[in-house]
C-alpha positions, 0 to 999 in steps of 0.5 A: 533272936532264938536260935534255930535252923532252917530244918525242921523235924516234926512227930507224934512221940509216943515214947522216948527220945534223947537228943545229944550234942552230935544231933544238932539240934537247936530248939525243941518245941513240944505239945503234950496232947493227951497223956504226961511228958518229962523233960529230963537233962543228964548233967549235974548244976551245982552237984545236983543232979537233974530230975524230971520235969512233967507236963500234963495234956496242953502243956507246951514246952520249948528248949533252946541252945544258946546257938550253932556252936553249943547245940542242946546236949543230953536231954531226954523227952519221954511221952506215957500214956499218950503222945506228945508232939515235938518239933526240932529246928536244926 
């Protein structure tokens, strides 16, 4: 089973948003509705640094911690020239 809570926080993203540790956060979903979107993490695997992912408009994405205990930590969504919608599940 994925993880995720019983709360949940839904929006139309026209900028940026990080979500860190002490967020809670347990799963973002997201749908690029018109524009571009990148998910970026902030930590190095292997001594590489993370780079940016892009969607394009219809693209949907989702990012899960592996549980209550290790929320997802570090990751920045940003949504240009457009809006993507996010939904957080705590």
């Amino acid at each position: 089973m994925l993880p995720g809570g019983t709360r949940l926080h839904t929006r139309a993203l026209t900028g940026s948003i990080t979500i860190n540790a002490t967020d809670g956060v347990l799963r973002a979903s997201l749908i690029v509705e018109s524009g571009t979107c990148t998910i970026t993490g902030n930590y190095p695997f292997q001594g590489t640094a993370s780079s940016a992912i892009a969607l394009v408009e219809g693209q949907v994405d989702s990012i899960s911690a592996t549980g209550p205990n290790a929320p997802l930590d570090g990751v920045t969504i940003t949504a240009s020239g457009g809006t993507t919608n996010i939904e957080l599940s705590f």
